[in-house]
C-alpha positions as CSV (number, residue, x, y, z in Angstrom):
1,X,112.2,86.1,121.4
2,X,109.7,85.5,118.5
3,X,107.2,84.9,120.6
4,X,106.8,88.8,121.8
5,X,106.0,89.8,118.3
6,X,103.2,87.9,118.3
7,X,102.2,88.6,121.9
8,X,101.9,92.1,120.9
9,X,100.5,91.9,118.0
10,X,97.6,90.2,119.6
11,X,97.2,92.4,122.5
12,X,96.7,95.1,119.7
13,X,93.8,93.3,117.8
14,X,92.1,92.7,120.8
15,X,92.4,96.4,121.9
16,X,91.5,97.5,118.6
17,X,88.3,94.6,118.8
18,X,87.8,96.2,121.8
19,X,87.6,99.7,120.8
20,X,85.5,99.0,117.4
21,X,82.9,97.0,119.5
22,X,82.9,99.7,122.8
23,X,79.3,101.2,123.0
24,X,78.9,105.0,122.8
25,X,76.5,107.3,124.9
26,X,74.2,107.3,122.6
27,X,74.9,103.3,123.1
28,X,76.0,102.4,119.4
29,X,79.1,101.6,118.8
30,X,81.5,102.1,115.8
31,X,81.0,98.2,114.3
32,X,77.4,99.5,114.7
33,X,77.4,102.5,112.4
34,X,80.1,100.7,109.6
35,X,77.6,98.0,109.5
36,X,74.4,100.6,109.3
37,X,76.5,102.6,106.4
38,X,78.0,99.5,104.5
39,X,75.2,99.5,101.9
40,X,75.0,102.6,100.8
41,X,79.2,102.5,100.5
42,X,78.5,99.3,98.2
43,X,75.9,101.4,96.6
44,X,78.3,104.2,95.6
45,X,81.0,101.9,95.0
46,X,78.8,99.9,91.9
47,X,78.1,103.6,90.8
48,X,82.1,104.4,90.6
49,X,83.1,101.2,89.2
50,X,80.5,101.5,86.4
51,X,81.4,104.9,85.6
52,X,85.0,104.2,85.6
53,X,84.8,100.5,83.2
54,X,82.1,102.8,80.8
55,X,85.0,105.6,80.7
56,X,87.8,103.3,80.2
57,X,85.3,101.3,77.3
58,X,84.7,104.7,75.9
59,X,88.6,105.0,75.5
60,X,89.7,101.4,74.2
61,X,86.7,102.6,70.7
62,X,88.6,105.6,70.6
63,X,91.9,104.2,70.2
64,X,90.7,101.6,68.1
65,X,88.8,104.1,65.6
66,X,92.1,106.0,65.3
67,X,94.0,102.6,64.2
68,X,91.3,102.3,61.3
């Protein structure tokens, strides 16, 4: 009985392996355009988490001027 879990969860990562890897007509496939995108994603995502730490710096001075 525990085994069936496990069989399907397996046949489900292989489809989904499948799927992610399964070349397009234009004969890309998705793997192939998360891979071609994944630096400029890393790119905005240093942007974003350097905005957010200099806003919540900007807030932590605040409060502490107020407590002076």
């Amino acid at each position: 009985m525990k085994l069936l879990p496990l069989i399907l969860a397996g046949t489900a990562l292989a489809a989904g392996v499948a799927y992610l890897v399964r070349k397009r007509e234009d004969g890309t496939s998705i793997l192939d355009e998360l891979n071609d995108k994944a630096p400029e994603w890393m790119e905005k995502g240093k942007q974003y988490a350097t905005q957010t730490i200099d806003q919540v710096t900007d807030r932590i001075r605040q409060r502490g001027e107020r407590r002076s």
